[in-house]
C-alpha positions as CSV (number, residue, x, y, z in Angstrom):
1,X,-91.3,-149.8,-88.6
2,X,-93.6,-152.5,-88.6
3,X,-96.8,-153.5,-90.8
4,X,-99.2,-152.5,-88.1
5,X,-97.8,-149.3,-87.4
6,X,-97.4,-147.8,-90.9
7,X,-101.2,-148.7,-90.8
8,X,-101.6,-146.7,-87.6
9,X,-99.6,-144.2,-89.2
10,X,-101.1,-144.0,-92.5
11,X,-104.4,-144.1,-90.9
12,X,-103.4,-141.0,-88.3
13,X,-102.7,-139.0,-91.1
14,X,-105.5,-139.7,-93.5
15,X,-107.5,-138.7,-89.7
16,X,-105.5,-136.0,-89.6
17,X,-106.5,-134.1,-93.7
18,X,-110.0,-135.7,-93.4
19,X,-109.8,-132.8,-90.2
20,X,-108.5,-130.3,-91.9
21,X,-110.9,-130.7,-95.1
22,X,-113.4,-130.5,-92.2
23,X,-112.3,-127.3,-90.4
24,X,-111.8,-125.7,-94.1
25,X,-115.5,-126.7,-94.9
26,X,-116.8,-124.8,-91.6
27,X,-115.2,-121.7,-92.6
28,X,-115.0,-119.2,-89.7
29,X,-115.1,-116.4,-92.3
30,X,-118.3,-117.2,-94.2
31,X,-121.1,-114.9,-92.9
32,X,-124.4,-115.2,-94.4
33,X,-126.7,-112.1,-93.7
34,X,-130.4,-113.4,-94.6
35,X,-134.1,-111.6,-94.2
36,X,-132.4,-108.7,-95.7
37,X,-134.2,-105.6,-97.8
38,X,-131.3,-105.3,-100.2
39,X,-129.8,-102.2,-102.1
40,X,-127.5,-103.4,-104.1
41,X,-127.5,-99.8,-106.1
42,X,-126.9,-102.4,-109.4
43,X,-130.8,-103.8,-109.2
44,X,-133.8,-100.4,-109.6
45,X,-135.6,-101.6,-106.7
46,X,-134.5,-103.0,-103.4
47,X,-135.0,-106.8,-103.2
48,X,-136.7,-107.7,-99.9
49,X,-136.5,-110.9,-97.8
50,X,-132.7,-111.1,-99.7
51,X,-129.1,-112.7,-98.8
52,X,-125.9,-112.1,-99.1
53,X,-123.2,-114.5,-98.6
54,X,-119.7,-112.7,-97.6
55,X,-116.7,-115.4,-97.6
56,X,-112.9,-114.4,-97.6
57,X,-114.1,-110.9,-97.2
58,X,-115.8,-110.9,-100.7
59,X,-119.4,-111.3,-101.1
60,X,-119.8,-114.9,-102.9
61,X,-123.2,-115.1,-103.4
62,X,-126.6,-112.7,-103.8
63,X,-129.8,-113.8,-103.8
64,X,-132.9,-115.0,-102.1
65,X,-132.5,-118.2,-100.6
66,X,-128.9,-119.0,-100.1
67,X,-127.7,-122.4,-98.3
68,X,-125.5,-121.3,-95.2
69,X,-121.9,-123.2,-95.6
70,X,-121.1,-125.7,-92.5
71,X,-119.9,-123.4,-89.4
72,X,-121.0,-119.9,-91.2
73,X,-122.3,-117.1,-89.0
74,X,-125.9,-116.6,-89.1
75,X,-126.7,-113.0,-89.1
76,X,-130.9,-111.9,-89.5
77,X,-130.9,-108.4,-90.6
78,X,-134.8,-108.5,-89.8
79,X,-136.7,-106.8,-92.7
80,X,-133.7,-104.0,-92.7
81,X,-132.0,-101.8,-95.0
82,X,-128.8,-103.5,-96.1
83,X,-126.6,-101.2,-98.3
84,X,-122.8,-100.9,-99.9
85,X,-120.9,-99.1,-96.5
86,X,-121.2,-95.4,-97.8
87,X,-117.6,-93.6,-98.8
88,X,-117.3,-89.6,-98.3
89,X,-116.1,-88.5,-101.6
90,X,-113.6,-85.7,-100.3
91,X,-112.3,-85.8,-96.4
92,X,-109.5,-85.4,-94.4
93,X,-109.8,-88.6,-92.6
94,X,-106.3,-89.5,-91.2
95,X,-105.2,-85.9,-91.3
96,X,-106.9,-84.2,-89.0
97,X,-107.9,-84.7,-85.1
98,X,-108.9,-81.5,-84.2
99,X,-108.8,-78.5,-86.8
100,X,-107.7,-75.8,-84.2
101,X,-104.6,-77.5,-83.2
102,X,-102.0,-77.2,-85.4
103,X,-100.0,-80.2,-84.5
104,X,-102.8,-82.6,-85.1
105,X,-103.6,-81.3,-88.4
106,X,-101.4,-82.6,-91.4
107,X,-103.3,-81.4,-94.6
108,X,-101.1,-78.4,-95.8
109,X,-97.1,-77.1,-95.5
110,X,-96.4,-73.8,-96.0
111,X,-97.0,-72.5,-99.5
112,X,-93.7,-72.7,-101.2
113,X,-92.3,-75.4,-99.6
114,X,-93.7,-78.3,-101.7
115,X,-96.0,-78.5,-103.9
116,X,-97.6,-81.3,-106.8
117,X,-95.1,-83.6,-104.7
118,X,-96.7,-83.1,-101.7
119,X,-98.4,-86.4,-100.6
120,X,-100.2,-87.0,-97.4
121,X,-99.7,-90.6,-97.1
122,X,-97.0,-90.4,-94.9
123,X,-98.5,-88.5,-92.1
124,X,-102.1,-90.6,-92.1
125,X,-103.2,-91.6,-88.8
126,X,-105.1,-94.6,-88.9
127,X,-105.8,-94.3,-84.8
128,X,-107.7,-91.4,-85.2
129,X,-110.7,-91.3,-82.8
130,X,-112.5,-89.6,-86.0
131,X,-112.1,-92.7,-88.3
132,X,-113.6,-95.0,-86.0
133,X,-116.7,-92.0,-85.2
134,X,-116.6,-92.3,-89.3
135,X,-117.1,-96.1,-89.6
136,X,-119.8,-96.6,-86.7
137,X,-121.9,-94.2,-88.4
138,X,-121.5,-96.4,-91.7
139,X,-118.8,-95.1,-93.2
140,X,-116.4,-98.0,-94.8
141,X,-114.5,-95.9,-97.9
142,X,-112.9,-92.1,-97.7
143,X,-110.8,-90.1,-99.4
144,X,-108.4,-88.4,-97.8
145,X,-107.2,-85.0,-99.7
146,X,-104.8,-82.0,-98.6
147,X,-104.8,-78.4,-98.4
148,X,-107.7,-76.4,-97.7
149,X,-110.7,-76.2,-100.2
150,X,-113.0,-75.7,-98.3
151,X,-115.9,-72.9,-98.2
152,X,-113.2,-70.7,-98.0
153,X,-110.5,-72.3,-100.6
154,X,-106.9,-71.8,-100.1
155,X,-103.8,-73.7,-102.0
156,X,-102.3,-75.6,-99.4
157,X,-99.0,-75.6,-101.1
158,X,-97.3,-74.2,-104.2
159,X,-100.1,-72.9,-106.1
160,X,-102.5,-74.0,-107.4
161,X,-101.3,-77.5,-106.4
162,X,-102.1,-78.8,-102.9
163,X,-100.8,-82.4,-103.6
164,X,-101.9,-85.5,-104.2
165,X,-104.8,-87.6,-101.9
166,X,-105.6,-91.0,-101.1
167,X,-108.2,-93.4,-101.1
168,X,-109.1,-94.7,-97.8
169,X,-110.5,-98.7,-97.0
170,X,-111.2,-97.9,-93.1
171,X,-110.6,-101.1,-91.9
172,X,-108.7,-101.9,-87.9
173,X,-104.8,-102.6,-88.8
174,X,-102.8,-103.3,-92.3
175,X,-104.4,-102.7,-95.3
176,X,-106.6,-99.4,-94.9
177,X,-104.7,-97.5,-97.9
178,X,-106.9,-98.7,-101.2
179,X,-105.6,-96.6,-103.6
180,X,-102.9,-94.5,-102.9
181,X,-102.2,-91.1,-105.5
182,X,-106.1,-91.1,-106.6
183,X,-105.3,-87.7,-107.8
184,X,-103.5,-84.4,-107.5
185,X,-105.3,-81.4,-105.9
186,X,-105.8,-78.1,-107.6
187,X,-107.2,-75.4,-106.0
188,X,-108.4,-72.5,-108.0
189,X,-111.2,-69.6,-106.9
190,X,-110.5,-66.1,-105.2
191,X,-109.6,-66.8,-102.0
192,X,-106.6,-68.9,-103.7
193,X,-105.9,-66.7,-106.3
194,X,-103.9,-64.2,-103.4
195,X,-101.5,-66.7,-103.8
196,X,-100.3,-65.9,-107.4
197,X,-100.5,-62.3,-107.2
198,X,-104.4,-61.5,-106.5
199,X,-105.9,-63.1,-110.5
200,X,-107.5,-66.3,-111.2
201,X,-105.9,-65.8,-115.0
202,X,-102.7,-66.5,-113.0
203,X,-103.7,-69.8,-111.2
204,X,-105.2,-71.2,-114.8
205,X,-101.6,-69.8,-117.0
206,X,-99.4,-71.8,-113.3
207,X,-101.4,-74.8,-114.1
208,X,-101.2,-75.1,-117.6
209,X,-97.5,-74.2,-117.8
210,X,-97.1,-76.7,-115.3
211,X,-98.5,-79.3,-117.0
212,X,-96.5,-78.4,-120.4
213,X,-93.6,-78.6,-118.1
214,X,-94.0,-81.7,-116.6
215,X,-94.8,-83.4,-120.6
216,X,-91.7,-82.3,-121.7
217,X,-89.8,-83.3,-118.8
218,X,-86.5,-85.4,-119.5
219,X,-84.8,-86.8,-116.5
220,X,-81.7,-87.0,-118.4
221,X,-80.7,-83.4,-118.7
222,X,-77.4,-82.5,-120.0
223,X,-75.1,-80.2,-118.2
224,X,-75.1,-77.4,-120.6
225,X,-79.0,-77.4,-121.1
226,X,-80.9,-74.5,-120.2
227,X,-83.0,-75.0,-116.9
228,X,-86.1,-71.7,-117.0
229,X,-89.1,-74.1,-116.1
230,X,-90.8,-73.1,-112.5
231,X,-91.3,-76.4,-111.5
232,X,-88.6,-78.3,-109.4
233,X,-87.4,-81.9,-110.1
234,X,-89.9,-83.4,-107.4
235,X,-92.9,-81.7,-108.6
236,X,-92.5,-82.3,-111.9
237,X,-92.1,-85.7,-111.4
238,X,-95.2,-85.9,-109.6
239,X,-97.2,-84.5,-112.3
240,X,-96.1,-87.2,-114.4
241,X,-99.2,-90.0,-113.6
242,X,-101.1,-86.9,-114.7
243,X,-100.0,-85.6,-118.0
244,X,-100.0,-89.3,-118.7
245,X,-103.8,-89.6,-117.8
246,X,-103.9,-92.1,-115.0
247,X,-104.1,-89.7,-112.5
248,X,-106.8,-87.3,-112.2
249,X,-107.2,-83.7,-111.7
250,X,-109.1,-82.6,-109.2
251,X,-109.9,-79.2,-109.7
252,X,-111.4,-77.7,-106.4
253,X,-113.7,-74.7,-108.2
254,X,-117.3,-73.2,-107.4
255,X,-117.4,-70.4,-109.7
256,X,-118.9,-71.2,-113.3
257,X,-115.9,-69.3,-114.9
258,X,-113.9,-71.8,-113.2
259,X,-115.5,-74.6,-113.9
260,X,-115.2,-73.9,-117.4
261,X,-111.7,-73.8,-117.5
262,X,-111.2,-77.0,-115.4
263,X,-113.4,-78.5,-118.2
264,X,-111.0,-76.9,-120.9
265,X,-108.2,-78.1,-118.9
266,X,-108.9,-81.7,-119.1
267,X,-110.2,-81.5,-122.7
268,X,-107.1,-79.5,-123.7
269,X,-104.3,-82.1,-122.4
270,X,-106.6,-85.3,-123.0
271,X,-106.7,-85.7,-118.7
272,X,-109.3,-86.3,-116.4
273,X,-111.1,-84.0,-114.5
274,X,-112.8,-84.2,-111.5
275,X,-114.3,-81.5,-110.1
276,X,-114.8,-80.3,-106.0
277,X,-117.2,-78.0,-105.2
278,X,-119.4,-77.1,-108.0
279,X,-121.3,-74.7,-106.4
280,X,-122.6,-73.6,-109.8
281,X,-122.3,-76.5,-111.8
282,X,-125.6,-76.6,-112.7
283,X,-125.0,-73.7,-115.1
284,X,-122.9,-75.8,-116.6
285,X,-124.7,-79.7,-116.2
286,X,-125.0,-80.2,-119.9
287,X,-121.3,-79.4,-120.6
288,X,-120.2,-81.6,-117.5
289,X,-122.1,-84.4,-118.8
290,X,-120.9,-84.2,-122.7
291,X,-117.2,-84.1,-121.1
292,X,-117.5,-86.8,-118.3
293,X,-116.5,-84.7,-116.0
294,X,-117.8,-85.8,-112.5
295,X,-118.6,-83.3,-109.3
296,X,-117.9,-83.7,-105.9
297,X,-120.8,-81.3,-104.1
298,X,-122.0,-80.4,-101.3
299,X,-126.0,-80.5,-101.2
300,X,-125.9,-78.4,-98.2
301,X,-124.5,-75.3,-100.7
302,X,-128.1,-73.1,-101.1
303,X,-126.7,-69.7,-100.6
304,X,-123.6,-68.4,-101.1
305,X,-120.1,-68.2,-98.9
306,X,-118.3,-66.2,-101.2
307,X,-118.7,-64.0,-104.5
308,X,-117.6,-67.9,-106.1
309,X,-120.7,-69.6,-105.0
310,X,-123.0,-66.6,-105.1
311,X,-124.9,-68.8,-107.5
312,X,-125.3,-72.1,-104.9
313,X,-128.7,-73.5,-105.1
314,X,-130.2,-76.4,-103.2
315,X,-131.2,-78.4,-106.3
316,X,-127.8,-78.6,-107.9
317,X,-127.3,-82.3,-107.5
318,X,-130.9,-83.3,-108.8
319,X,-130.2,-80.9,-111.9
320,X,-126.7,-82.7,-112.3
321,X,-128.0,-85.8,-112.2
322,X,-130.7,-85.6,-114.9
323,X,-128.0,-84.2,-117.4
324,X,-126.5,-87.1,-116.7
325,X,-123.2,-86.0,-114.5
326,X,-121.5,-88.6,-112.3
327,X,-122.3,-86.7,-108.7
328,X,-121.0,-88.0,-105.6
329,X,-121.0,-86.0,-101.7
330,X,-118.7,-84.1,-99.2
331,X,-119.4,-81.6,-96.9
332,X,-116.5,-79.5,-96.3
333,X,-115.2,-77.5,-93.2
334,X,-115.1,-79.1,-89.8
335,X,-117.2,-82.2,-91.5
336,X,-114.1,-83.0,-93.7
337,X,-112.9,-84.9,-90.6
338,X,-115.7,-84.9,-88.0
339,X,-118.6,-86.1,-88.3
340,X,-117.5,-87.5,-91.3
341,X,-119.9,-90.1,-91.9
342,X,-123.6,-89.2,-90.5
343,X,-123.0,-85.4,-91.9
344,X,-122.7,-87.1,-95.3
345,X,-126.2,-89.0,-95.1
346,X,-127.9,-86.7,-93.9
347,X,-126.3,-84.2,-96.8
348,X,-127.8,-87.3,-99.3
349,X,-131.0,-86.7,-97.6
350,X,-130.7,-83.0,-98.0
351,X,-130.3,-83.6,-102.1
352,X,-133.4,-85.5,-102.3
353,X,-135.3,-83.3,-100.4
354,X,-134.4,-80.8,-103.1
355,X,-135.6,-83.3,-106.4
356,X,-132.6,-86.0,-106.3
357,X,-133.9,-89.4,-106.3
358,X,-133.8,-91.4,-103.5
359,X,-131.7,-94.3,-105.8
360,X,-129.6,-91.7,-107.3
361,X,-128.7,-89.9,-104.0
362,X,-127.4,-94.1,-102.8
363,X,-125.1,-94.1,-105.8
364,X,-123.3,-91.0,-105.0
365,X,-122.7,-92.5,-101.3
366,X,-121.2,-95.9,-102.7
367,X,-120.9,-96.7,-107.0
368,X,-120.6,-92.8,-108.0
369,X,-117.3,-91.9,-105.8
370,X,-116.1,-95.7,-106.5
371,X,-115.9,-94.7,-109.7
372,X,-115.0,-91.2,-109.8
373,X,-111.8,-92.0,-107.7
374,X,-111.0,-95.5,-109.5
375,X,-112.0,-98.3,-106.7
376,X,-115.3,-99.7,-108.9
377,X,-113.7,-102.8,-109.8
378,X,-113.9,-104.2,-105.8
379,X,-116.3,-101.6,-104.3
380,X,-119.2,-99.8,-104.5
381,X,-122.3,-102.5,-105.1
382,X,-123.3,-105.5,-103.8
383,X,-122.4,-108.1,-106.3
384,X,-120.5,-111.2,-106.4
385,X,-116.7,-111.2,-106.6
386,X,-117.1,-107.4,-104.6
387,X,-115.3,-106.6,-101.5
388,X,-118.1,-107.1,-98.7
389,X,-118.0,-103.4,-97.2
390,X,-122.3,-103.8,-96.1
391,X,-124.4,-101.8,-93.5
392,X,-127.3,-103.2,-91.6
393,X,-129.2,-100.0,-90.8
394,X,-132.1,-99.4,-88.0
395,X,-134.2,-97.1,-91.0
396,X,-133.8,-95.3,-93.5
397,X,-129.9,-94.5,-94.3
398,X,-130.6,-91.1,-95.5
399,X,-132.2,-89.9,-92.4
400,X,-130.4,-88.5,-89.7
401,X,-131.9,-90.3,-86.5
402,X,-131.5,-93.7,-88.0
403,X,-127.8,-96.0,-87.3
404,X,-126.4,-98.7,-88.2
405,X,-126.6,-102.1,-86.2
406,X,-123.5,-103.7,-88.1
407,X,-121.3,-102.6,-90.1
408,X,-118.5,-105.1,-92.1
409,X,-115.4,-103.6,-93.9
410,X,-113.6,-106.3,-96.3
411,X,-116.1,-108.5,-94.3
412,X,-115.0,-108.1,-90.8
413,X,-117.6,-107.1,-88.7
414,X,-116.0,-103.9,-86.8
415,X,-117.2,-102.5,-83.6
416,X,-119.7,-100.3,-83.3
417,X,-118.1,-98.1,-80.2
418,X,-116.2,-95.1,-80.4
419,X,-115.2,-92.8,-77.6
420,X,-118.0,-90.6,-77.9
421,X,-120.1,-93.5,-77.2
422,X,-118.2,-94.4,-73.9
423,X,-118.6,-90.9,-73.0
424,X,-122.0,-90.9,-73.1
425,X,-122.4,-94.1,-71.4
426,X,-120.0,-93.1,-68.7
427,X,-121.8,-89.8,-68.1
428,X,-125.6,-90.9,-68.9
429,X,-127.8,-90.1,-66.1
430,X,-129.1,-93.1,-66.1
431,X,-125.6,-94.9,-64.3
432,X,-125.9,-91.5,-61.8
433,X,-126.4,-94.0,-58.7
434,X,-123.4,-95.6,-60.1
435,X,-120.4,-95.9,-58.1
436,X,-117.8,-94.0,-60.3
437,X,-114.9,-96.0,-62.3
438,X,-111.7,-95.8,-60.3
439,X,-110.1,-93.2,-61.6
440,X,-112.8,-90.6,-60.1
441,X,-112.8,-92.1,-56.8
């Protein structure tokens, strides 16, 4: 090769990385959302006129003037709302499709069958029409939980152990499991209790011999050893995680006499506790808050389902939250899959209609169940270093008529348009003179 053309090729590549620097300066994933009103649930008040710079899916940079990067998309949320994407504290996201037919529903197997082992991760269905209902309506976080606890609770499978739930990031393809085993469902109350012989006293004694079961547990056993515990091998080793505290209980219970003895529970064998339901936790705010025992409520609990609830009041998450209990949202029944997202502002809304701050009532949408289920480390605020899950909203975010205009998971913008939305387009009387799509010709 000759003197000139090593120069040419010397010079072709030095070309060549001075392009590359270039198209790595103008970063096709660096959004910068400016003229926002900013919640960042960390700062008391909302900061108006605010930024936020999202790069790599993180947010970078907070503030009020921020310098766009070269090649960043400009987004003007226009004097808006900008908050954390809300997470549902307790769903069935992934599960369920339509709760009447059996063979779209995966929460539960038949009681016997499996039970502390029993882990729905396996069966999630992240092309549910319901996740992406979920996610337009600003939902970017969910956890996904088995069995049935609802208003009418029920073990889903060996009692009082329905299995353990998930964590969910609700983001299009790989990736939308955040934290998987976020805890092991217990479900405790009278409905459940006809599972263990008609008592409650016999749900609590399952559950604690359980748990001394599963701490004495040897996988070594020798032949001549003398098997009585009630457990099998696979439950037992899913309990482990929990006897040795890094899994959480959580302890579906309305009934103060059950809330109690969850409380006991986790005291007892040093665990934590979280509690789902809490119909009448407010009886009990002051003990919750010594223990750190969070509650997952519904606000729309005012009078009671059951003899276990007979003491719901609307006010239970403002009274919960001035003792100083970590409170976070989920509406139960149909809502634990449809609906999933605009049920659970408007249930926010709800609580501060009935004394809950309007600050307070944002935390248990985003920072409170980050927390509670262990994801508060790369969600739940907007800060620097946090995953950018954001919502630009058209009004308030706690009030029913208002949407979202965008909505970013991890920082991808994701689309706004489910199938209820082309339905309605489709059928809107306003395409009526229309010629029909194809199909209806």
């Amino acid at each position: 090769m000759s003197i000139g053309q090593t120069d040419r090729t010397i010079f072709a590549l030095v070309a060549t990385l001075a392009s590359i620097l270039a198209a790595a300066a103008c970063r096709a994933d660096a959004i910068l959302i400016i003229n926002a009103k900013l919640h960042t649930v960390i700062d008391p008040q909302p900061i108006e006129q605010a930024s936020v710079l999202i790069v790599d899916g993180r947010i970078r940079e907070v503030g009020g003037r921020i310098a766009a990067p070269a090649g960043a998309q400009l987004i003007d949320a226009a004097g808006h709302d900008v908050t954390p994407g809300f997470m549902n504290a307790a769903t069935q996201l992934g599960l369920v499709e339509v709760s009447s037919v059996a063979d779209s529903s995966d929460t539960k197997v038949n009681p016997g069958a499996l039970g502390a082992a029993f882990d729905v991760t396996y069966a999630l269905n992240q092309n549910s029409t319901l996740v992406a209902r979920a996610r337009a309506d600003g939902l970017t976080r969910a956890v996904s939980l088995p069995g049935s606890w609802g208003d009418f609770a029920t073990a889903g499978a060996s009692a009082p152990f329905s299995g353990s739930g998930v964590v969910l990031k609700l983001v299009d393809g790989a990736g939308w499991i955040d934290r998987r085993h976020a805890a092991m469902v217990v479900v405790v109350g009278g409905f459940a209790a006809s599972q263990v012989g008609g008592s409650r006293s016999a749900e609590w004694i399952l559950l604690r011999n359980a748990l001394d079961e599963a701490k004495k547990y040897r996988p070594s056993r020798g032949a001549g050893e003398p098997r009585d515990q009630l457990l099998n091998r696979l439950d037992i080793e899913a309990l482990q995680p929990v006897v040795a505290g890094t899994m959480p209980l959580a302890i579906a219970a309305m009934r103060e006499s059950d809330i109690r003895q969850a409380v006991a529970v986790g005291t007892d064998y040093n665990i934590p506790v979280i509690v789902i339901g809490g119909a009448e936790a407010w009886r009990v705010a002051g003990l919750l808050a010594e223990r750190k025992v969070p509650v997952v409520l519904n606000p729309f609990d005012n009078l009671p389902w059951t003899f276990d609830d007979i003491g719901a009041r609307a006010d239970n998450a403002a009274i919960l939250a001035r003792a100083g209990v970590t409170i976070a949202f989920s509406v139960p029944g149909i809502h634990l899959s449809h609906d999933a997202g605009e049920v659970i502002r408007e249930a926010a809304g709800v609580a501060v209609a009935n004394g809950l701050p309007w600050a307070d009532a944002l935390r248990a949408l985003t920072l409170n169940p980050a927390r509670i289920w262990g994801i508060d480390d790369h969600y739940g605020r907007i800060a620097p270093g946090m995953d950018a899950d954001l919502v630009i909203w058209d009004g308030d975010p706690l009030e029913p008529t208002s949407a979202p205009t965008a909505v970013f998971v991890a920082g991808r913008a994701v689309s706004l348009t489910t199938r209820q939305s082309l339905l309605r387009d489709r059928y809107s009387p306003l395409h009526k003179s229309e010629p029909w799509p194809p199909g209806y010709r």
